[in-house]
Biopython code that builds the backbone (N, CA, C, O; Angstrom):
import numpy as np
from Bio.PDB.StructureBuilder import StructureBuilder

atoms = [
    (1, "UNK", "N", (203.441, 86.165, 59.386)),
    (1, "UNK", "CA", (203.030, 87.488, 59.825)),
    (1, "UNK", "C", (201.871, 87.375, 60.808)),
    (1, "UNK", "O", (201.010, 86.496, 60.834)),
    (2, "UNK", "N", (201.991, 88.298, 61.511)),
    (2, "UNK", "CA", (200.392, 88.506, 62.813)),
    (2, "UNK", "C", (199.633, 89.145, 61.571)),
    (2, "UNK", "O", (199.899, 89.712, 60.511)),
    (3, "UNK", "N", (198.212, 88.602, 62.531)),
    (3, "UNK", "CA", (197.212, 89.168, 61.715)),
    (3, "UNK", "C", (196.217, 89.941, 62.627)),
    (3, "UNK", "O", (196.091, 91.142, 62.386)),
    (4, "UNK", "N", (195.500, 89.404, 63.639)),
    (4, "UNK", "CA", (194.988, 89.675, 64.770)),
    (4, "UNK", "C", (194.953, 89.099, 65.695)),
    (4, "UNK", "O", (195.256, 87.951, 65.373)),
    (5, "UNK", "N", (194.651, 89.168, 67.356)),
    (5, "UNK", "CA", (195.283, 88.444, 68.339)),
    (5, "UNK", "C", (193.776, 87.953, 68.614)),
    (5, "UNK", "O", (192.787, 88.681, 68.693)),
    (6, "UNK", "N", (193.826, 86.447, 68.753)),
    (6, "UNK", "CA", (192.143, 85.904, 69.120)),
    (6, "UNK", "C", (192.958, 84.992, 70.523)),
    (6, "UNK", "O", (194.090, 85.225, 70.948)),
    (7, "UNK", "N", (191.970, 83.907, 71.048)),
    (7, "UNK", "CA", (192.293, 83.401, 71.916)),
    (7, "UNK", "C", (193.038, 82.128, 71.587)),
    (7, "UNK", "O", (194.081, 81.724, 72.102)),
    (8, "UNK", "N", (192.164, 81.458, 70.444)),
    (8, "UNK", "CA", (192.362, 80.434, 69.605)),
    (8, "UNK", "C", (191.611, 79.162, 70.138)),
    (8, "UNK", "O", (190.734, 79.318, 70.988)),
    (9, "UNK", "N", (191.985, 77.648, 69.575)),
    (9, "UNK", "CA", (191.200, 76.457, 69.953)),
    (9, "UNK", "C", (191.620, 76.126, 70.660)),
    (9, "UNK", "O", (192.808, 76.207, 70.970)),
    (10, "UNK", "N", (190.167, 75.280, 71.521)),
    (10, "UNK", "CA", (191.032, 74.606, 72.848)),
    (10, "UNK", "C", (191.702, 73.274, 72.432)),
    (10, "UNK", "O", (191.022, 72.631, 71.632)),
    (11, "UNK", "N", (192.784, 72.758, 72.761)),
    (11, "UNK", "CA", (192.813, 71.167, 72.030)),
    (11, "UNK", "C", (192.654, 70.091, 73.041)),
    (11, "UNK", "O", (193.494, 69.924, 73.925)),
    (12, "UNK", "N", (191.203, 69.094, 72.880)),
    (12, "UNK", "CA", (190.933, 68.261, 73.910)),
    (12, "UNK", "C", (191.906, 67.610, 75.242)),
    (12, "UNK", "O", (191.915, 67.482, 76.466)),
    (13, "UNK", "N", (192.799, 67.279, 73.826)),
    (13, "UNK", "CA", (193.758, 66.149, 73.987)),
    (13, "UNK", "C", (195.290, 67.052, 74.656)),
    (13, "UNK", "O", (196.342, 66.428, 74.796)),
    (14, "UNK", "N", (195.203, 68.272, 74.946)),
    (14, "UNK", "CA", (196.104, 69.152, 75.525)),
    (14, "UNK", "C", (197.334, 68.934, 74.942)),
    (14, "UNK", "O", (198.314, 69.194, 75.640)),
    (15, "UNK", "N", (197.527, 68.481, 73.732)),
    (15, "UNK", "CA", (198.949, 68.170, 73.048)),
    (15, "UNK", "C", (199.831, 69.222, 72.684)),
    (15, "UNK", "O", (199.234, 70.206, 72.247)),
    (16, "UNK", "N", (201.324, 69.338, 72.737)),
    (16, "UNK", "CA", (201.836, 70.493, 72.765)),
    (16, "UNK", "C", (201.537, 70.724, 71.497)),
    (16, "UNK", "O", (201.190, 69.762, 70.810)),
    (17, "UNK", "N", (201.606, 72.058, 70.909)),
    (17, "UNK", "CA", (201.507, 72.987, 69.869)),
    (17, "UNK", "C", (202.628, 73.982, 69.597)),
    (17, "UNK", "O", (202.547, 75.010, 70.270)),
    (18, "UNK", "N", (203.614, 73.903, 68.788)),
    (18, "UNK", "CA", (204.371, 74.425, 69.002)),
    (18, "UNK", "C", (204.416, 75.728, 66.920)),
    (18, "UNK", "O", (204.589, 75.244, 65.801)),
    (19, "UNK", "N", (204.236, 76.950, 67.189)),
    (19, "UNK", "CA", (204.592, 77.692, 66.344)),
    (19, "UNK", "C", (203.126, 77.843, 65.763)),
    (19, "UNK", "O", (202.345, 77.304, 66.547)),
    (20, "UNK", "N", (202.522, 78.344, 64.749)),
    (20, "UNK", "CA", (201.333, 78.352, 63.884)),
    (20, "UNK", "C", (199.954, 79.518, 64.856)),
    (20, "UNK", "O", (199.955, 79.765, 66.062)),
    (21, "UNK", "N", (199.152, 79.909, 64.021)),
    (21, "UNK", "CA", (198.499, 80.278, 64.825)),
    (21, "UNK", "C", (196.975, 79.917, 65.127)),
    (21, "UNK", "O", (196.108, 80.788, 65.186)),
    (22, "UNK", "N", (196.689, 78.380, 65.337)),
    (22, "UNK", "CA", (195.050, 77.752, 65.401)),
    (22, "UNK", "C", (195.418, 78.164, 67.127)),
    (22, "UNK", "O", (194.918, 79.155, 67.659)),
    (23, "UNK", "N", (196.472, 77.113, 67.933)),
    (23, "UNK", "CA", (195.691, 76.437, 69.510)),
    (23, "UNK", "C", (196.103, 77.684, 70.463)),
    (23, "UNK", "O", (197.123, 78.369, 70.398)),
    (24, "UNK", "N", (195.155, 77.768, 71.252)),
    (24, "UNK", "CA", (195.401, 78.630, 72.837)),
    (24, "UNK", "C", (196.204, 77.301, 73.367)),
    (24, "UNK", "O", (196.002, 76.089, 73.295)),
    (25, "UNK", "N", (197.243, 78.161, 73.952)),
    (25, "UNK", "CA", (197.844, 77.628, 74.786)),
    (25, "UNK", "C", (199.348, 76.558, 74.648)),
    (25, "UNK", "O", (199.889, 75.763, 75.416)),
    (26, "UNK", "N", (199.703, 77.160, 72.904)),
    (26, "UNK", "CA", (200.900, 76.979, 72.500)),
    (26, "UNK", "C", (201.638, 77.636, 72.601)),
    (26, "UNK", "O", (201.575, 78.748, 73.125)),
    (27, "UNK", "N", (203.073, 76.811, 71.838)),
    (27, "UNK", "CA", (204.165, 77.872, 72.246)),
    (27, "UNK", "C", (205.019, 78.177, 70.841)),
    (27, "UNK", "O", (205.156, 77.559, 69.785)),
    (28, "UNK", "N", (205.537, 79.475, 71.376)),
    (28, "UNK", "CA", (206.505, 80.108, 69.815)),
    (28, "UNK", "C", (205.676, 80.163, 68.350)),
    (28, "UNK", "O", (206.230, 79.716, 67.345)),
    (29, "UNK", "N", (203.855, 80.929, 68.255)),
    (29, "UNK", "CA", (203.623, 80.913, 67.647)),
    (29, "UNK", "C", (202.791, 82.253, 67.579)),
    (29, "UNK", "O", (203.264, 83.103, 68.335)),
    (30, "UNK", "N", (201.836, 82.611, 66.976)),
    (30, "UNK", "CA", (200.828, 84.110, 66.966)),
    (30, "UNK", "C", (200.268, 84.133, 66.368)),
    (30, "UNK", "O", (200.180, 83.644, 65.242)),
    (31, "UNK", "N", (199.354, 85.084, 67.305)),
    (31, "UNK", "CA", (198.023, 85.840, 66.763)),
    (31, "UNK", "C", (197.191, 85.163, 68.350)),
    (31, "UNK", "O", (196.525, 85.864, 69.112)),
    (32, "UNK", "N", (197.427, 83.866, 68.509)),
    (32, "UNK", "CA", (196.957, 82.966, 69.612)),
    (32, "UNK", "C", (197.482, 83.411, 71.253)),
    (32, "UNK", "O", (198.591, 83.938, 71.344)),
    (33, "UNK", "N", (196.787, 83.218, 72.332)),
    (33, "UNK", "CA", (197.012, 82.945, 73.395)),
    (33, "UNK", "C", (198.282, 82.022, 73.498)),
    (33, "UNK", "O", (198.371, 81.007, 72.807)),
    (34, "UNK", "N", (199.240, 82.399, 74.365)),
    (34, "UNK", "CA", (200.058, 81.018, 74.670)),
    (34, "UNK", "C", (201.288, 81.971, 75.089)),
    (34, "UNK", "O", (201.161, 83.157, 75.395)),
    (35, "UNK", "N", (202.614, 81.187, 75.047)),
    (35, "UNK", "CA", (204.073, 81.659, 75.435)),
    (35, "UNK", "C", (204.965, 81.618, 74.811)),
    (35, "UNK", "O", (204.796, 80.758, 73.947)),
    (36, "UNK", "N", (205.585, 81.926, 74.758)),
    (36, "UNK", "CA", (206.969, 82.561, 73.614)),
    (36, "UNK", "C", (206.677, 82.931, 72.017)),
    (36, "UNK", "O", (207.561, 83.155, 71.191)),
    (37, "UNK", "N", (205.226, 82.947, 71.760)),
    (37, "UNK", "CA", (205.016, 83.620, 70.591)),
    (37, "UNK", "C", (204.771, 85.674, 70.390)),
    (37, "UNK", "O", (205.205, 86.585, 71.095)),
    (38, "UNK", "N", (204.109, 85.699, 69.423)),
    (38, "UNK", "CA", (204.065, 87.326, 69.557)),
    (38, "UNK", "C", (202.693, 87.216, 69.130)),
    (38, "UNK", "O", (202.026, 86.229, 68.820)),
    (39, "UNK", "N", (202.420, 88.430, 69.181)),
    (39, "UNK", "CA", (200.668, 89.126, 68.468)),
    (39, "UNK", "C", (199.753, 88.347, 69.185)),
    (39, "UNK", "O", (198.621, 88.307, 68.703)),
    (40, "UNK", "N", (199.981, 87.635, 70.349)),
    (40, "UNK", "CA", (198.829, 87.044, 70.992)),
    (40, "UNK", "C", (198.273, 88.392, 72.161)),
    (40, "UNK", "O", (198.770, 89.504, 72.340)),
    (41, "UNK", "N", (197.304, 87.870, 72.683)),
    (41, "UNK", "CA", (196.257, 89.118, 73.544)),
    (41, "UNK", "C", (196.740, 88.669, 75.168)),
    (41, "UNK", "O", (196.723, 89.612, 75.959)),
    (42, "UNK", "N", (197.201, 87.209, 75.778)),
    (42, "UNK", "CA", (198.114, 87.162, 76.517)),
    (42, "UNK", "C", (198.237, 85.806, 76.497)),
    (42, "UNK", "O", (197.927, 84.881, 75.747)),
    (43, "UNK", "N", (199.035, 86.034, 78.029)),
    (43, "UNK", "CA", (199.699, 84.558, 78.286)),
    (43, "UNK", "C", (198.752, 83.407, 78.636)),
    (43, "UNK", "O", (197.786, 83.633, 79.365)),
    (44, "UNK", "N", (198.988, 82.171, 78.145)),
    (44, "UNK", "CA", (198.384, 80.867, 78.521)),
    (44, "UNK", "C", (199.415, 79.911, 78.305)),
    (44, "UNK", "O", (200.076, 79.845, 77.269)),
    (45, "UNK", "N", (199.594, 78.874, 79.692)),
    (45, "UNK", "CA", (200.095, 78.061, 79.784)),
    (45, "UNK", "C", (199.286, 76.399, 80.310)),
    (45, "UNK", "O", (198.707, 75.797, 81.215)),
    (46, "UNK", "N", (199.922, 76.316, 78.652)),
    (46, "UNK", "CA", (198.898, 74.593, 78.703)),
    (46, "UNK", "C", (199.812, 73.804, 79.659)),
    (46, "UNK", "O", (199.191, 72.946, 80.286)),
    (47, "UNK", "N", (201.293, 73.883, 79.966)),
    (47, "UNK", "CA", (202.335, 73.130, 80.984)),
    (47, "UNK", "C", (203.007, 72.312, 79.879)),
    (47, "UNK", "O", (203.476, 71.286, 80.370)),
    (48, "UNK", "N", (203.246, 72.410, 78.407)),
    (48, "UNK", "CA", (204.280, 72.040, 78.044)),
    (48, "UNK", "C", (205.598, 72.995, 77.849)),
    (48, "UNK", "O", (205.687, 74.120, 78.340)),
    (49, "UNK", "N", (206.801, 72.240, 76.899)),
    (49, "UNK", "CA", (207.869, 72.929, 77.421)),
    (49, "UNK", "C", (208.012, 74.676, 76.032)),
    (49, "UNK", "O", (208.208, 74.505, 74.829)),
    (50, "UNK", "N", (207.928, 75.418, 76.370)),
    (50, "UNK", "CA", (208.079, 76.751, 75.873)),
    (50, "UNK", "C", (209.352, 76.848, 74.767)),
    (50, "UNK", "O", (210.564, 76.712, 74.932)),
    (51, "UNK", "N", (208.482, 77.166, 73.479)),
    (51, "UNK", "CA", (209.635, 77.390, 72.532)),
    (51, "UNK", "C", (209.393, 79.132, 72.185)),
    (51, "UNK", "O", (208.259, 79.515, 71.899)),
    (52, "UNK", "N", (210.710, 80.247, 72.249)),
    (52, "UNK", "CA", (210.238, 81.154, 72.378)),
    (52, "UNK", "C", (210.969, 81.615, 70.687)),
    (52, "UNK", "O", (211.897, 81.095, 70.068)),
    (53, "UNK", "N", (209.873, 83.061, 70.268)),
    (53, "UNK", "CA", (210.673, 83.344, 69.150)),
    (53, "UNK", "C", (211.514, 84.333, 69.438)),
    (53, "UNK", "O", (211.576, 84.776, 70.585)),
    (54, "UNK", "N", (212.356, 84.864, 68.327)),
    (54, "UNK", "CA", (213.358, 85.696, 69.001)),
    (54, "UNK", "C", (212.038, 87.453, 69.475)),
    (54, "UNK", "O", (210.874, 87.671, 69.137)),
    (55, "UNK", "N", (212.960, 88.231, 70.282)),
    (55, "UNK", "CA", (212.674, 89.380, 70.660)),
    (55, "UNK", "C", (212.368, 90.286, 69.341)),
    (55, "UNK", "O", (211.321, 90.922, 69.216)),
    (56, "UNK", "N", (213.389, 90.266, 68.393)),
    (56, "UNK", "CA", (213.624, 90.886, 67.107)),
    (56, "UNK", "C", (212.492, 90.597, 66.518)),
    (56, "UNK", "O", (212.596, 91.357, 65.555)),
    (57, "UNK", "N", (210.950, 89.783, 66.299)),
    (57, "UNK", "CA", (210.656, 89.131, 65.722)),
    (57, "UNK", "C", (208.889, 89.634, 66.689)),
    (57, "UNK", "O", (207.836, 90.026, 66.184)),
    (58, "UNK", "N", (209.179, 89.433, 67.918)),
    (58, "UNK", "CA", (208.102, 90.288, 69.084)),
    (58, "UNK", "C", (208.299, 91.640, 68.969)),
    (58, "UNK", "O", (207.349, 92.233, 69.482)),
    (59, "UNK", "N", (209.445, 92.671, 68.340)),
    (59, "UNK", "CA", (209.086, 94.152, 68.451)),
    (59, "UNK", "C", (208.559, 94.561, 66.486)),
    (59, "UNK", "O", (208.202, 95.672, 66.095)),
    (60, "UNK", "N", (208.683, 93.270, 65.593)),
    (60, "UNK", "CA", (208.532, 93.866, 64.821)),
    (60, "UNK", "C", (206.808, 93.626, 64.744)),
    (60, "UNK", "O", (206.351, 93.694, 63.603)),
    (61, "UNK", "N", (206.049, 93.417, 65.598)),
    (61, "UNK", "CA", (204.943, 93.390, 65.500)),
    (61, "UNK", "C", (204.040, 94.752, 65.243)),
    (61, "UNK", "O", (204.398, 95.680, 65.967)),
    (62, "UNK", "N", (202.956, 95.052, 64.368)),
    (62, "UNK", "CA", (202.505, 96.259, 64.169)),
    (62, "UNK", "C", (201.822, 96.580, 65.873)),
    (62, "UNK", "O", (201.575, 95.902, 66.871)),
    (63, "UNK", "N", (201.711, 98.125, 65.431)),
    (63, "UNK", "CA", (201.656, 98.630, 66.598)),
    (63, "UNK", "C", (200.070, 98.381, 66.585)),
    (63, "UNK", "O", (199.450, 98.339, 67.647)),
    (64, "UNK", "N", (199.527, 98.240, 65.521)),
    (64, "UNK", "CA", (197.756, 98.454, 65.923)),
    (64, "UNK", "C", (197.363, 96.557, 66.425)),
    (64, "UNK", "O", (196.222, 96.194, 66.713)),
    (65, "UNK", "N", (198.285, 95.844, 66.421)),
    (65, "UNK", "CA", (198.099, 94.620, 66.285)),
    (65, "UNK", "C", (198.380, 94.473, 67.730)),
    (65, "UNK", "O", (197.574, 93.741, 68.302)),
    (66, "UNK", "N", (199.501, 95.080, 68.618)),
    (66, "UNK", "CA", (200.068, 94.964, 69.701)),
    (66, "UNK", "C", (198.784, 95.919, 70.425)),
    (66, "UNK", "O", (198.262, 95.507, 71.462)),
    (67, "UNK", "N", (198.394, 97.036, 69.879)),
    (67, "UNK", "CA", (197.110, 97.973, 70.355)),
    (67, "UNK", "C", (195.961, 96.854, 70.644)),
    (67, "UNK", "O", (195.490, 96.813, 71.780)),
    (68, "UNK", "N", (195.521, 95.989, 69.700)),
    (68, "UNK", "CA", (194.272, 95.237, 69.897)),
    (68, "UNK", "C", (194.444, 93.690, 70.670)),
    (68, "UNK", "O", (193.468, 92.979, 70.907)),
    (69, "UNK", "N", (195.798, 93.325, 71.001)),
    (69, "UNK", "CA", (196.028, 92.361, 71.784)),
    (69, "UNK", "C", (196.188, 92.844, 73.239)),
    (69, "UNK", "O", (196.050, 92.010, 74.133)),
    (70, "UNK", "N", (196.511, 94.320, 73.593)),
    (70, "UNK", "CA", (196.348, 94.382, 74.942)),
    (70, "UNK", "C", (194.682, 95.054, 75.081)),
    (70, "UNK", "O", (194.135, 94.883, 76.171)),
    (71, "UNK", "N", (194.092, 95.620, 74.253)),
    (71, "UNK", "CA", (192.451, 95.680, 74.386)),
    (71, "UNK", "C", (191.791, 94.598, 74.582)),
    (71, "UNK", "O", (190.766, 94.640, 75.262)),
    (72, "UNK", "N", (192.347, 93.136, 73.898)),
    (72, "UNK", "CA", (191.484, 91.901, 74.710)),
    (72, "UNK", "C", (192.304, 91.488, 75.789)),
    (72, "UNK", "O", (191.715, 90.502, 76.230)),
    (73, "UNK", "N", (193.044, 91.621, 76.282)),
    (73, "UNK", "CA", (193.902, 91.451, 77.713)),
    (73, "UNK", "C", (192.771, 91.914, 78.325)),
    (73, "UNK", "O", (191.733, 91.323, 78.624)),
    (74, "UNK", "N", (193.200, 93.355, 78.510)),
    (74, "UNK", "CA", (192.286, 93.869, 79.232)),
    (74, "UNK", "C", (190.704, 93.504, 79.495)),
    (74, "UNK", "O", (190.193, 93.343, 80.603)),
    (75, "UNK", "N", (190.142, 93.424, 78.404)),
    (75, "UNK", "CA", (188.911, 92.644, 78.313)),
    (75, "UNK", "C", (188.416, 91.396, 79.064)),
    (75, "UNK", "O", (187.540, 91.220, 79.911)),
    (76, "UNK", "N", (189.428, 90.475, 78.352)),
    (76, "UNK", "CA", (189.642, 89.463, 79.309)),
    (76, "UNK", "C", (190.412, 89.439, 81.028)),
    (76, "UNK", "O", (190.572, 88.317, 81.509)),
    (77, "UNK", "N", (190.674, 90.163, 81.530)),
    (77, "UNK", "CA", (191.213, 90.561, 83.011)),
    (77, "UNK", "C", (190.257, 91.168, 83.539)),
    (77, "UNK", "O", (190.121, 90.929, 84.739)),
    (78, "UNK", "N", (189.309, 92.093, 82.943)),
    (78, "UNK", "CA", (188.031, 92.199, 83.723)),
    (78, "UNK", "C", (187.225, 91.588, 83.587)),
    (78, "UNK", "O", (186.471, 91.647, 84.558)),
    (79, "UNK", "N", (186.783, 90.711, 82.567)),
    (79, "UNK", "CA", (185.896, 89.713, 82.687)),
    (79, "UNK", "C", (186.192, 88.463, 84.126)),
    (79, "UNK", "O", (185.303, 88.209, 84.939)),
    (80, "UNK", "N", (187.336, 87.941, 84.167)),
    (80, "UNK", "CA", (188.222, 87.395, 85.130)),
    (80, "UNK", "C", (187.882, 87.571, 86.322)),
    (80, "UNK", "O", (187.542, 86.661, 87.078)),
    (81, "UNK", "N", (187.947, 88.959, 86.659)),
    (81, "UNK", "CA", (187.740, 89.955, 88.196)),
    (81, "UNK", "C", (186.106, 89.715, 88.176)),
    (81, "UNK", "O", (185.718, 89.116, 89.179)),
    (82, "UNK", "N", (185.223, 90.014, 87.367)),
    (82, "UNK", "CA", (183.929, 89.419, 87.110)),
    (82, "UNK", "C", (183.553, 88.167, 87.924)),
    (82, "UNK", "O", (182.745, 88.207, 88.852)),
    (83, "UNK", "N", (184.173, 87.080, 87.528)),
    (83, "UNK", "CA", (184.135, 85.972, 87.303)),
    (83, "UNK", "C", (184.312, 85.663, 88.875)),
    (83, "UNK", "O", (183.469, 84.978, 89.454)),
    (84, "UNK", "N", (185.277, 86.115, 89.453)),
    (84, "UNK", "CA", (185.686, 85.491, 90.865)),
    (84, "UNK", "C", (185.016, 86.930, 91.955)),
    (84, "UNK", "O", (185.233, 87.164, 93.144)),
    (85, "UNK", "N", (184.391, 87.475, 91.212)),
    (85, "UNK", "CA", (183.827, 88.883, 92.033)),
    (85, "UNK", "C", (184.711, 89.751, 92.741)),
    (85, "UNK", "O", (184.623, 89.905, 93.959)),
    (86, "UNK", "N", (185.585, 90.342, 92.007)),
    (86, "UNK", "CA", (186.655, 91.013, 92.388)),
    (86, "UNK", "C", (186.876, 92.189, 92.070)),
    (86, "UNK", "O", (186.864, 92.184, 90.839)),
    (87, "UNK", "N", (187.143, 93.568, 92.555)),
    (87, "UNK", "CA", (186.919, 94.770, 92.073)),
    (87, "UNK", "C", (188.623, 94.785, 91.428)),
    (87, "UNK", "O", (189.383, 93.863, 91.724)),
    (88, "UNK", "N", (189.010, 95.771, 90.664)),
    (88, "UNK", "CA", (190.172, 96.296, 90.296)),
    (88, "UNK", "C", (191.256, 96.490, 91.386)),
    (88, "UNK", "O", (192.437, 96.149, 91.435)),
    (89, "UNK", "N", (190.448, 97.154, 92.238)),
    (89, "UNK", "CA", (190.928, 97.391, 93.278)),
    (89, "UNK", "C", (191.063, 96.659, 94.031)),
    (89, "UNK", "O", (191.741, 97.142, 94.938)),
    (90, "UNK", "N", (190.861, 95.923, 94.168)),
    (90, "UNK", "CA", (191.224, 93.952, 95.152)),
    (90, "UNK", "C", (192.249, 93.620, 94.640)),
    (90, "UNK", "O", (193.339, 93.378, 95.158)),
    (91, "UNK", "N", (191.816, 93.589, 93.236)),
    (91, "UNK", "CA", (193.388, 92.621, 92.316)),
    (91, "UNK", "C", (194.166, 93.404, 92.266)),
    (91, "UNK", "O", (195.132, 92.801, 91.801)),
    (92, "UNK", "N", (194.578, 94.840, 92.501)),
    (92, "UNK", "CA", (196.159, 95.481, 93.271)),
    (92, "UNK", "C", (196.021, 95.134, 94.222)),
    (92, "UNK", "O", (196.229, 93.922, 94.276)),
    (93, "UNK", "N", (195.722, 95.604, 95.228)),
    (93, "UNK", "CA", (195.952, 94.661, 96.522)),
    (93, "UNK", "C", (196.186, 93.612, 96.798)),
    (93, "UNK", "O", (196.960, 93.475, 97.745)),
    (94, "UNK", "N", (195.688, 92.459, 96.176)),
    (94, "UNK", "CA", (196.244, 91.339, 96.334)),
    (94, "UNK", "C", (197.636, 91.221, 95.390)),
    (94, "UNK", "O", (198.667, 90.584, 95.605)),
    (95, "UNK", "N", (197.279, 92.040, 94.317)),
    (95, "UNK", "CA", (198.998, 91.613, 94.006)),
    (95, "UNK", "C", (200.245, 92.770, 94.508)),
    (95, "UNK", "O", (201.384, 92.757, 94.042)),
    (96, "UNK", "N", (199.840, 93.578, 95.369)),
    (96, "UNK", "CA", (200.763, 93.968, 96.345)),
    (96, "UNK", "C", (200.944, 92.839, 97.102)),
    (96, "UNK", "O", (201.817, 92.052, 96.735)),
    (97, "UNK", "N", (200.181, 92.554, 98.264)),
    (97, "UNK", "CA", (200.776, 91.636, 99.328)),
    (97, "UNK", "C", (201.016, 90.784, 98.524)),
    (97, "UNK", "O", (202.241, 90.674, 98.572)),
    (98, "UNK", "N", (200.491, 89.826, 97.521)),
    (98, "UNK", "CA", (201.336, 88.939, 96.971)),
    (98, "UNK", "C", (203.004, 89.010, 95.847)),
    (98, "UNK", "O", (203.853, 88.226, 95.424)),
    (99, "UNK", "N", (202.723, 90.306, 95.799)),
    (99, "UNK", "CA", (203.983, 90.362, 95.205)),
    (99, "UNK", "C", (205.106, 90.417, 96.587)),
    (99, "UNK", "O", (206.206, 89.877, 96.474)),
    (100, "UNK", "N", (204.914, 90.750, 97.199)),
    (100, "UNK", "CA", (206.021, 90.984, 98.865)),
    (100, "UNK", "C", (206.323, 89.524, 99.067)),
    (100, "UNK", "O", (207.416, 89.241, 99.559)),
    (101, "UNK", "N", (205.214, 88.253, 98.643)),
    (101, "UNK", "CA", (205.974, 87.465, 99.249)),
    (101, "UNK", "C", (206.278, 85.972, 98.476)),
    (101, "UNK", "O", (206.513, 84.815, 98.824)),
    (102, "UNK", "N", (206.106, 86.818, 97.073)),
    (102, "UNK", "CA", (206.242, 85.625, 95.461)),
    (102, "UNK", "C", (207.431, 84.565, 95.782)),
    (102, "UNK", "O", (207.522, 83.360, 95.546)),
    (103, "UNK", "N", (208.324, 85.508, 96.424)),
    (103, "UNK", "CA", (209.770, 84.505, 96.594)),
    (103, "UNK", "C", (209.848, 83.438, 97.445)),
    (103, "UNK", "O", (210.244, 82.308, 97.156)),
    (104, "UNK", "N", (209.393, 83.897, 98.680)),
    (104, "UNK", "CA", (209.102, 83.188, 99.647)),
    (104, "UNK", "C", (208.045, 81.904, 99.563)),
    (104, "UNK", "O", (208.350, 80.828, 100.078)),
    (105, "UNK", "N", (206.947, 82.074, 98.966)),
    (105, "UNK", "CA", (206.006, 80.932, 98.386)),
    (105, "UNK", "C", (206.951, 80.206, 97.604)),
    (105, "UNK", "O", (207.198, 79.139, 98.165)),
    (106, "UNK", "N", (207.680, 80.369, 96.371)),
    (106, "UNK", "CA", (207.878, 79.689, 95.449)),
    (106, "UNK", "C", (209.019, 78.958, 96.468)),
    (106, "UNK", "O", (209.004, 77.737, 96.317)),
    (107, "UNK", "N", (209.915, 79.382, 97.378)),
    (107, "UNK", "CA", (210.766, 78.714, 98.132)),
    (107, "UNK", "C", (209.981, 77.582, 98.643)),
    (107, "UNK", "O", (210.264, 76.452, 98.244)),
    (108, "UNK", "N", (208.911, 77.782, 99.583)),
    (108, "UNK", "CA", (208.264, 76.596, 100.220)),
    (108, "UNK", "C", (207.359, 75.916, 98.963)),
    (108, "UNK", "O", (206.498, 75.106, 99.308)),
    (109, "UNK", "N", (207.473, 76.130, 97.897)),
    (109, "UNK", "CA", (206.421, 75.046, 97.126)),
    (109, "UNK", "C", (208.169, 74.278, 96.486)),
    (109, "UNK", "O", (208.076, 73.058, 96.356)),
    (110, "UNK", "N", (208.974, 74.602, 96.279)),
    (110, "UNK", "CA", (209.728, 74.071, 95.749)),
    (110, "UNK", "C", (210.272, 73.047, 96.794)),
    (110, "UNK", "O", (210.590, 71.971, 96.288)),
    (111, "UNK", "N", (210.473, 73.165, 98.339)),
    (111, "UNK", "CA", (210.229, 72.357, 99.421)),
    (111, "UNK", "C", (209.436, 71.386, 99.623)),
    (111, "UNK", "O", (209.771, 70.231, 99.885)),
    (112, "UNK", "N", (208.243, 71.845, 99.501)),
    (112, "UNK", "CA", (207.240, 70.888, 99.895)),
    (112, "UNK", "C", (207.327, 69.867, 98.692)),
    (112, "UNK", "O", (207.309, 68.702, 99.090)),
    (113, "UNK", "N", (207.440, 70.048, 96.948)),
    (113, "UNK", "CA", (207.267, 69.304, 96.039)),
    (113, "UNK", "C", (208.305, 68.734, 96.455)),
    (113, "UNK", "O", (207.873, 67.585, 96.548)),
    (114, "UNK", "N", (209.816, 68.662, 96.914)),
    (114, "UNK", "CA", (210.711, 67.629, 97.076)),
    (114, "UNK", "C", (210.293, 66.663, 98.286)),
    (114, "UNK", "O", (210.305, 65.491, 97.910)),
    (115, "UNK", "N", (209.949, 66.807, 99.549)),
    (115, "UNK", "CA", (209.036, 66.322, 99.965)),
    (115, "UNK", "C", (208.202, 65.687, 99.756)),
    (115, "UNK", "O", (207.856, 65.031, 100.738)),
    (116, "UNK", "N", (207.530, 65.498, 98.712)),
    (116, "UNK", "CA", (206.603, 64.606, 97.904)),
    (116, "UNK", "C", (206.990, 63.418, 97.377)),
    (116, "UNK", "O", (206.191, 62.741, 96.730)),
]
sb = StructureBuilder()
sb.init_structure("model")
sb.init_model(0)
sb.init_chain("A")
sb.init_seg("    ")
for serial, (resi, resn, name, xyz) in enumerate(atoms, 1):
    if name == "N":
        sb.init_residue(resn, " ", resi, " ")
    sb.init_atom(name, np.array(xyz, "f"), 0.0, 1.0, " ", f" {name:<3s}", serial, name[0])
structure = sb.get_structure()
């Protein structure tokens, strides 16, 4: 079961984590930061491979639990904008023009890495 959504531990040694809820930046687990789990506050990707749980399993999450994981989102996304000195209003804008041309980047990085 979720309990509350924290960020969780960092793990030195960046080893995958898969299910449970101690590490930020695992996968298919909650309450924690990471990907394919539920009841976390958001996404973090440590770059291993993503184990996701089912959908059925992400909507049965309580609603005050899903309420206090997007209150530290948020929290944490303006702290973020903080951080790199960025108004609200910058970070739409930049993710307008960057959303116009997401496809197009990921085309030339997927280029250039074969290239490599």
């Amino acid at each position: 079961d979720v309990s509350s959504p924290k960020h969780g531990k960092v793990d030195p040694a960046n080893m995958p984590h898969v299910g449970g809820n101690m590490w930020a930046g695992g996968t298919g687990g909650r309450d924690t930061a990471g990907l394919g789990g539920k009841g976390g506050p958001y996404r973090l990707d440590a770059g291993h491979r993503v184990y996701q749980v089912s959908q059925a399993e992400k909507d049965a999450v309580p609603e005050e639990v899903k309420r206090a994981a997007r209150e530290m989102a948020e929290k944490a996304f303006k702290q973020r904008l903080k951080e790199i000195q960025m108004s609200e209003y910058d970070a739409s804008t930049y993710e307008r023009f960057s959303g116009a041309v997401r496809r197009q980047v990921q085309s030339l990085r997927i280029i250039l890495d074969n290239l490599q």
